[in-house]
C-alpha positions as CSV (number, residue, x, y, z in Angstrom):
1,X,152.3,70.3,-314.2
2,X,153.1,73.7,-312.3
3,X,154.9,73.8,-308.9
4,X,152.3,73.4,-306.0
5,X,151.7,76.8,-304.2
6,X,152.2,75.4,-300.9
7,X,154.7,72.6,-299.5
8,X,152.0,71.3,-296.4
9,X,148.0,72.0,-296.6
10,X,146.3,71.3,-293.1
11,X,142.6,70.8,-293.2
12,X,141.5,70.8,-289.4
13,X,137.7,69.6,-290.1
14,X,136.7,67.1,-293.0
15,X,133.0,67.5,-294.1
16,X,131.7,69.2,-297.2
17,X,134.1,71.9,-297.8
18,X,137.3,70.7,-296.5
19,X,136.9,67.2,-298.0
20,X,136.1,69.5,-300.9
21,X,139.3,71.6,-300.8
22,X,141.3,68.3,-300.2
23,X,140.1,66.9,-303.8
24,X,140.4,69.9,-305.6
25,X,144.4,70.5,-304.0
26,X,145.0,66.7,-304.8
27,X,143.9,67.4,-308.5
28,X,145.4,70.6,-309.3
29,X,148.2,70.2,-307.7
30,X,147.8,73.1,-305.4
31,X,149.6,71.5,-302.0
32,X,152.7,69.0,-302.4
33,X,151.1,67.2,-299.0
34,X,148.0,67.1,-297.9
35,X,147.6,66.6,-293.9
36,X,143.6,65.6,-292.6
37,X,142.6,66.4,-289.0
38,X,139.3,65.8,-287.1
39,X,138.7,65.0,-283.9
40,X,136.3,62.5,-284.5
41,X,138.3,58.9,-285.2
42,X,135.2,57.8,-287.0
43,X,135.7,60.2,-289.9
44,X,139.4,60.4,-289.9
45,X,138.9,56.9,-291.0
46,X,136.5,57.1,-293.5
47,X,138.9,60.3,-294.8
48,X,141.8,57.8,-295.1
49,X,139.4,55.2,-296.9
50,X,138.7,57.9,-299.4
51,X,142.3,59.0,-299.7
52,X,141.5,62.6,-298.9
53,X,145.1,63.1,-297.9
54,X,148.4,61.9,-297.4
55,X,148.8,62.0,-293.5
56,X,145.8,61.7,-291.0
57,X,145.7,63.1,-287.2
58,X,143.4,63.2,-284.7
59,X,146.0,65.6,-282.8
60,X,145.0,69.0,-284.3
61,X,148.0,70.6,-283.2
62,X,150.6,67.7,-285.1
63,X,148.6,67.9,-288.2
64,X,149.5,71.9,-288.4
65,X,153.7,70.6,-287.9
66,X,155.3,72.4,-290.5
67,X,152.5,73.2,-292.4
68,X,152.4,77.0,-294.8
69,X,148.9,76.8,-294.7
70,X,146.4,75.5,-292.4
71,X,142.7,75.8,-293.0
72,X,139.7,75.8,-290.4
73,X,137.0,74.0,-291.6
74,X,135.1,73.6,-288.6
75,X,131.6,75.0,-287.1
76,X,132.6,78.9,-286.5
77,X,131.6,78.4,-283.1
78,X,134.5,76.1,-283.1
79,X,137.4,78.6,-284.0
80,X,138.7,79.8,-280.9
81,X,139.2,76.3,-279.4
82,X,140.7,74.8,-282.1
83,X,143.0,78.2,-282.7
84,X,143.8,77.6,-279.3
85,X,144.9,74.5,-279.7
86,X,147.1,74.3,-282.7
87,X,148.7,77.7,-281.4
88,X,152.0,76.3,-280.3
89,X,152.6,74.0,-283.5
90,X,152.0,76.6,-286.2
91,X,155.1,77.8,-288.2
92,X,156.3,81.4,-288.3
93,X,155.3,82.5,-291.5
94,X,152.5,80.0,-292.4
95,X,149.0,81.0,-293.3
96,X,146.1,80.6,-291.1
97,X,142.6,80.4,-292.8
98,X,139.1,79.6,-292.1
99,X,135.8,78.8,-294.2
100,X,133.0,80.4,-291.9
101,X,130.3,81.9,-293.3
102,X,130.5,84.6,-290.3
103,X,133.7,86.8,-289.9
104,X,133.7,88.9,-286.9
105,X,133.1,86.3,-284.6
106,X,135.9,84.2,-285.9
107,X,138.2,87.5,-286.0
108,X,137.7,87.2,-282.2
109,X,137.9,83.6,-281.6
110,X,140.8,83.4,-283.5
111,X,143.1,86.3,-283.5
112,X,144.1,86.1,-279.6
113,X,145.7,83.0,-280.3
114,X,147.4,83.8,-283.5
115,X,151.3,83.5,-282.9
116,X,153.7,86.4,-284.3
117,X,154.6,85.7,-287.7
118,X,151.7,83.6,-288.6
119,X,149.5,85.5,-291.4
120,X,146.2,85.0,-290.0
121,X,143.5,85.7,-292.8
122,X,140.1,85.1,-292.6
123,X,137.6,83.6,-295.5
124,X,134.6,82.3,-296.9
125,X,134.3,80.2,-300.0
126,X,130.7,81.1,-300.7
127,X,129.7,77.6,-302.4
128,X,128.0,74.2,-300.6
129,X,125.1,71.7,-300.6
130,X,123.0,70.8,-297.9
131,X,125.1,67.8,-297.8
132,X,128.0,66.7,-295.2
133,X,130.6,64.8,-293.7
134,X,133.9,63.5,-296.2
135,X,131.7,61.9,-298.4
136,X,129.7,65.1,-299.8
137,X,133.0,67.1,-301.4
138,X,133.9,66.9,-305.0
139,X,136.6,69.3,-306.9
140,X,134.3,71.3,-308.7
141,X,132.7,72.4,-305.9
142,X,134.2,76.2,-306.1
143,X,134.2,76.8,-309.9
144,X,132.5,79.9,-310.6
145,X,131.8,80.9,-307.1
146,X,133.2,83.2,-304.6
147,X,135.4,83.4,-302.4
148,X,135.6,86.2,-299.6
149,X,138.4,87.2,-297.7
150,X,139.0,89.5,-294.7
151,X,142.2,90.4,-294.2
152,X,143.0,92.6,-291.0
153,X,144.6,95.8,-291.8
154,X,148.4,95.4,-291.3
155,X,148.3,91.8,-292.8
156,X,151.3,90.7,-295.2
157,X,150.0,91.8,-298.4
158,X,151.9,89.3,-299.9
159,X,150.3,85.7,-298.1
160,X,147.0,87.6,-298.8
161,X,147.6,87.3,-302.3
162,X,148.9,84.2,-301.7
163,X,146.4,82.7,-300.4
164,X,144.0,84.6,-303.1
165,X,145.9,82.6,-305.7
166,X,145.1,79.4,-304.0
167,X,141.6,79.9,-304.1
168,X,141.5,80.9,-307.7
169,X,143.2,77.8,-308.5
170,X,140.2,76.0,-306.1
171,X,138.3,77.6,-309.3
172,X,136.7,80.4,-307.3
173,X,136.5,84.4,-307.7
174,X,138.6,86.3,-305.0
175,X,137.4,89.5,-303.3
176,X,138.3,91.4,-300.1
177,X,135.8,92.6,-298.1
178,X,136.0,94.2,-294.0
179,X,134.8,91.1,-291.5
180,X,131.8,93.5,-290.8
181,X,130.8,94.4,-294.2
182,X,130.5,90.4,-295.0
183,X,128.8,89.7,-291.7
184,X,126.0,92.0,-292.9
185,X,126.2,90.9,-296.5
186,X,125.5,87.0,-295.5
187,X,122.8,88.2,-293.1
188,X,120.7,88.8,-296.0
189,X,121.9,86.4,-299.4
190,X,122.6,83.4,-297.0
191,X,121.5,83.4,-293.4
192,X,118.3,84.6,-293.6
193,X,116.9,82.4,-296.5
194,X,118.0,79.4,-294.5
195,X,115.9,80.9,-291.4
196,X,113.2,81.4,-293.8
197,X,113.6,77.9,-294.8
198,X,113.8,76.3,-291.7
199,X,111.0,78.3,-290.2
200,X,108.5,77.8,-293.1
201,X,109.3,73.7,-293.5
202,X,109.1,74.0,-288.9
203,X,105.9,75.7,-289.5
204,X,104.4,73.3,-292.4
205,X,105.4,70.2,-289.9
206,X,103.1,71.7,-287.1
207,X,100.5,72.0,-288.9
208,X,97.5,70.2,-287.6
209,X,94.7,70.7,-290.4
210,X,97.7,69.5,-293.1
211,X,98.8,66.2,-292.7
212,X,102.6,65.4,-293.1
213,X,101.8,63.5,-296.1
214,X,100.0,65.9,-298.0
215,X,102.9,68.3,-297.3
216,X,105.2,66.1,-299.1
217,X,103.3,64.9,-301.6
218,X,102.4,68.2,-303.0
219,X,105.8,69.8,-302.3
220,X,106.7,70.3,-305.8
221,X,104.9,73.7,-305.6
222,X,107.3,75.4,-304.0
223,X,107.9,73.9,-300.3
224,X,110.6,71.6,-301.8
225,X,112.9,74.4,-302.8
226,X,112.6,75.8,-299.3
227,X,113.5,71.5,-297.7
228,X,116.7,72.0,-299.4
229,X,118.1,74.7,-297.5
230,X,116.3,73.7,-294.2
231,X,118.4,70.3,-294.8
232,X,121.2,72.2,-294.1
233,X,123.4,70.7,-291.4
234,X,121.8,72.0,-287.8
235,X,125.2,72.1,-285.7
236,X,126.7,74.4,-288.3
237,X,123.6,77.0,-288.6
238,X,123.0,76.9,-284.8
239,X,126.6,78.2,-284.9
240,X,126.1,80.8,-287.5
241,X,123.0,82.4,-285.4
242,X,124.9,82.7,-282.2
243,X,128.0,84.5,-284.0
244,X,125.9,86.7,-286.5
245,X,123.3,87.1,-284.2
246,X,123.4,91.0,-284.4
247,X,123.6,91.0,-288.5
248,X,120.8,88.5,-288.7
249,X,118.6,90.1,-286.1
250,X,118.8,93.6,-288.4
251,X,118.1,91.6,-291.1
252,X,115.1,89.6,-289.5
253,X,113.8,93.0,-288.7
254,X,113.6,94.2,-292.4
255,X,112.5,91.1,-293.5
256,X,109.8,91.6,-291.0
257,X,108.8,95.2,-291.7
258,X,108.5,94.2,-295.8
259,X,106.7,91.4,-294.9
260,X,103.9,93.4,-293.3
261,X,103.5,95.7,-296.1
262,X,103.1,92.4,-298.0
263,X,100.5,91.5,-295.8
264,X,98.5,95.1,-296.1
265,X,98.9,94.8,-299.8
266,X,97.1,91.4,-299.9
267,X,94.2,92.2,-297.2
268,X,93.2,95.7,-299.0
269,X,93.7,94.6,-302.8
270,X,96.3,96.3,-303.6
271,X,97.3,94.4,-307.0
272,X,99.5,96.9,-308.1
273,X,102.1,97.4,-305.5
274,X,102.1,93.4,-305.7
275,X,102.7,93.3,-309.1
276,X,105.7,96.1,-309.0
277,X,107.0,93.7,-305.8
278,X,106.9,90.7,-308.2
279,X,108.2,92.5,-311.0
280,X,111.7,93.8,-309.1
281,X,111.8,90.4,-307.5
282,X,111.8,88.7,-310.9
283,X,115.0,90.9,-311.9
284,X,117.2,89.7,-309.6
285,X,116.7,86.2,-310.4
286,X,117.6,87.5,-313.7
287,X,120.7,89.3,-312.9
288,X,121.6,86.2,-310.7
289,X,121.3,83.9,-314.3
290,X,123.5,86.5,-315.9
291,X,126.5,87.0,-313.4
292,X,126.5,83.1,-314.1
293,X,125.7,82.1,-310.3
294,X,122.7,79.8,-311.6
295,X,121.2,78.9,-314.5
296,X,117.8,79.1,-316.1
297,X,117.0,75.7,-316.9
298,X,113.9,74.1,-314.9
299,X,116.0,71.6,-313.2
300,X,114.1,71.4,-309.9
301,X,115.3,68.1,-309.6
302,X,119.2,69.4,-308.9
303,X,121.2,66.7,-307.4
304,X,123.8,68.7,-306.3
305,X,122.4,72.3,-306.1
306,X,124.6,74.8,-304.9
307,X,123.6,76.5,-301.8
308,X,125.1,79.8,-299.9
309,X,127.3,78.3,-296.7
């Protein structure tokens, strides 16, 4: 078995993806100790009872004690306080990491807080479930998907590769993107699908001339697609709205605009602009299949689909 790549891994947060990152560290060897931190004692029990780590504190700012890399895995909103926090503990020449699915926001949470000497790099595993809490991680979680770093200019080139190599060896692909580029990137493959979602299954549920069980016992025509993403946990989108609000507004707008043509198309018959809509829609599903992000078997059933975060 190779050398770990790190001597301490602190995961500050313990629900899907950092209970994730903790089994997949623990089974490739990629940390010689892992260290668990939430603030809830609740979960930091049900952590240990699942043996997530080999240390657990509720004290954010002990668990980061000697530690070369610490990861955030906590609602972005969350960030700056718990960055703030952990401040004094962190060790000169550790790496300091997040797993939000907006950047900016945690750029400026974070980064006032960041100590000299600490490589502060942001990123973004780009894999999940609708699922949370300790219990919903398992190791394969990142295989085949992306991982998206934002590395400030000026950062140690060398921890950013560093840390690159520890998220290929999570199983995931490694790009480097500017915080704002990604911000505006999510907006549209991740943020606003689980708007969409939570709006249409919110609309379907006020429905007066459709009763609630109708709704569910037809969903298999498309609405239960749409429940999967809109089952998404509430504390941590509520987050991502507020600190991608300007990205997702743009992207709202769009969605908007095309939306009305769609709307023009259907009331005046216009078959053929639908069909050429369908059509382009179709090939990106396709391209999806091929860049190996999904498959194409009918599986609507997926126990553990993999969702954008």
């Amino acid at each position: 078995m190779s050398e770990p790549q790190f001597e301490r891994l602190a995961l500050i947060g313990i629900g899907l993806i950092g209970s994730s990152i903790a089994r997949v560290a623990r089974e490739r060897n990629l940390a010689r100790e892992i260290v668990v931190s939430t603030r809830s004692a609740e979960t930091l029990a049900r952590a240990e009872e699942l043996d997530l780590g080999d240390r657990y504190c509720l004290d954010a700012g002990e668990a980061v004690e000697g530690a070369d890399l610490v990861v955030l895995c906590v609602p972005v909103g969350a960030n700056g306080a718990v960055a703030k926090w952990i401040a004094p503990s962190l060790s000169p020449g550790a790496i300091l990491t997040d797993v939000g699915s907006t950047k900016k926001s945690v750029v400026d949470q974070v980064r006032p807080h960041v100590p000299n000497g600490v490589h502060f790099i942001p990123g973004h595993p780009i894999a999940g479930t609708e699922q949370s809490g300790p219990d919903a991680g398992f190791a394969t979680l990142f295989d085949n998907r992306w991982c998206i770093l934002t590395p400030e200019q000026g950062v140690d080139a060398a921890a950013t590769e560093k840390l690159s190599a520890f998220w290929r060896g999570c199983g995931s692909n490694v790009d480097l993107m500017d915080a704002d580029h990604h911000d505006l990137v999510l907006a549209i493959v991740s943020h606003l699908p689980h708007l969409i979602a939570y709006n249409i299954v919110g609309t379907a549920d006020d429905l007066a001339t459709v009763t609630k069980s109708e709704v569910i016992k037809y969903s298999a025509s498309g609405f239960r697609d749409f429940t999967r993403l809109a089952a998404s946990d509430p504390t941590m989108w509520r987050d991502v709205c507020l600190n991608n609000k300007d990205a997702i507004l743009e992207m709202l707008s769009r969605f908007s605009e095309d939306l009305s043509a769609m709307q023009r198309a259907i009331r005046w018959g216009d078959g053929d602009a639908l069909f050429d809509l369908f059509t382009r829609t179709r090939g990106i599903r396709r391209s999806i299949i091929e860049a190996g992000q999904e498959t194409d078997a009918p599986d609507f059933g997926r126990v553990q689909s993999k969702t954008d975060d």
